[in-house]
Each structure stands twice: as structure tokens, then as C-alpha cells.
C-alpha positions in Angstrom: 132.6 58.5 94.8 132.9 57.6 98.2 133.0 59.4 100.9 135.7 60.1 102.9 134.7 61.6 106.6 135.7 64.7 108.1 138.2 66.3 111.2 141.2 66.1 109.0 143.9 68.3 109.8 145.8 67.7 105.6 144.2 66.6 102.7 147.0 65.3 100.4 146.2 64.8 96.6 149.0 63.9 94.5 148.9 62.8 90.5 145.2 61.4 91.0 142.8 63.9 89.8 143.5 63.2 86.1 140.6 60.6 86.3 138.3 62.9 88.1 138.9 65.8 85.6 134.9 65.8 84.5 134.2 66.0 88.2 136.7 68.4 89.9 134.3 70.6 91.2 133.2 67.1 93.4 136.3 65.9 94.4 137.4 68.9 95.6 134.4 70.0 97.5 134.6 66.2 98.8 138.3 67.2 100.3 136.9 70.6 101.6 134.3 68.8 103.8 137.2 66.5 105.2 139.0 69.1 106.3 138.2 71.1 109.5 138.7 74.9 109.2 142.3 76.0 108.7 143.0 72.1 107.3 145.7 72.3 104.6 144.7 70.8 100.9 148.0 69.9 99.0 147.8 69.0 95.3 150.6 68.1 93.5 149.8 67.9 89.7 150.4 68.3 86.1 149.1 71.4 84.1 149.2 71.4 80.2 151.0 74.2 78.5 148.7 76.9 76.9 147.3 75.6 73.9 147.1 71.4 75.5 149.7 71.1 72.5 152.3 68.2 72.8 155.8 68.7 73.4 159.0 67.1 75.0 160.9 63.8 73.5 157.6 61.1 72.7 158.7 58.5 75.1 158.8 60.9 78.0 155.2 62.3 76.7 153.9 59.0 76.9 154.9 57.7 79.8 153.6 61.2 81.2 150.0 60.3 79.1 150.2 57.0 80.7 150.8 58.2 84.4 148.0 60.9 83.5 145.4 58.5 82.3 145.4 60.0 78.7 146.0 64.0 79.4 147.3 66.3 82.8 144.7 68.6 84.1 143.7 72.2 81.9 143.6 75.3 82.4 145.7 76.1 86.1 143.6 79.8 86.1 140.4 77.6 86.1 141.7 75.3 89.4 143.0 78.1 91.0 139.6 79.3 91.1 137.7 76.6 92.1 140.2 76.3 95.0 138.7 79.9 95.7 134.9 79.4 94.7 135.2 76.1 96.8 136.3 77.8 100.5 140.3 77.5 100.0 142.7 80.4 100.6 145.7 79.4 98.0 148.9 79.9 100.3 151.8 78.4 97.9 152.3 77.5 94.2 155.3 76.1 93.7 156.8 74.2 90.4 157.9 70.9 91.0 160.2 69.2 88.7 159.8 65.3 88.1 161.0 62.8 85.8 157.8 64.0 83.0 158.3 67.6 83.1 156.7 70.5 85.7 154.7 69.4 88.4 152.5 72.2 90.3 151.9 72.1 93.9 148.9 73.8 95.5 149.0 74.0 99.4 145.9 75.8 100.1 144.0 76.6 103.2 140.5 75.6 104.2 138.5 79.0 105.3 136.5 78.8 108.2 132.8 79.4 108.2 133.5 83.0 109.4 135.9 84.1 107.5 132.9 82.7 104.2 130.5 84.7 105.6 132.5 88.2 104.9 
């Protein structure tokens, strides 16, 4: 992974971690340091349902699984905390409706060094 250099004021992350889902923890600490403090990270994905189990009319839930590369991301409890873990202050969750179903959009703050030493 490349890197991506720093003094951003907005990180913007939309339907693209699906193929970084075994490295999450590095992407997202990748956008962290290419933010300055108070920079805004928004991510804009798909969560599975509890459970990962299929649903919805099969074309729509392949084209999703296309779009997806193969499956959206797990567990939203377990990205919501390495938002947190990472430095980020979650300020909005909001549901996003698309053509495949419930997006969720994460606008979340970078914490300054300060505010991590609390």
C-alpha cells in the first residue's frame, strides 16, 4: 500500500475498503496519518446484516457482491471501534440508501495528540 502524505483537511473513503477488509486496521491508520488534527474521515460503506446471511432479490445481491468484490464489510460494532482504537471521534452515522440496499456513512473526527494523551 502506498502511501498517501499528510496535512489533509478530509479523508473521503467511499465503497473501497471491501478489498482491504484483511487490512483495515492499515488503511485506516494510513488515513489517520493524512489527516491533520480535527481532519474529518468520511466512509461511506456496506455492512452485512447480523448473521453475513444473503437476502434481497439475487440480481440486486449480485451486482452488490460484484461492486463489493465478493462480500460488504462485517461486523459495524468492530469498525466503529477501530475508528476509536485508531484516534477518531465518531461524529455522525447515518444510513444511506442506494440502488443495493443500506449504505452507512461514518464522518468521524481525527483527535489531536492532546486530546490522545487524556
Amino acid at each position: 500500500m502506498e502511501e498517501w502524505g499528510g496535512g489533509y483537511d478530509i479523508v473521503l473513503i467511499s465503497h473501497l475498503l471491501y478489498k482491504y477488509r484483511k487490512e483495515l486496521a492499515t488503511f485506516i491508520g494510513k488515513a489517520f496519518a493524512a489527516l491533520k488534527p480535527g481532519g474529518l474521515l468520511a466512509c461511506n460503506h456496506w455492512f452485512c446484516a447480523p448473521g453475513c446471511g444473503a437476502g434481497g432479490d439475487g440480481l440486486r445481491e449480485l451486482d452488490r457482491s460484484i461492486h463489493s468484490f465478493g462480500h460488504p464489510l462485517c461486523h459495524i460494532e468492530e469498525f466503529n471501534n477501530l475508528l476509536a482504537t485508531t484516534g477518531f471521534s465518531l461524529q455522525l452515522l447515518l444510513d444511506i440508501p442506494d440502488a443495493y440496499g443500506m449504505a452507512k456513512l461514518h464522518l468521524a473526527v481525527k483527535k489531536d495528540c492532546h486530546q490522545l494523551r487524556l
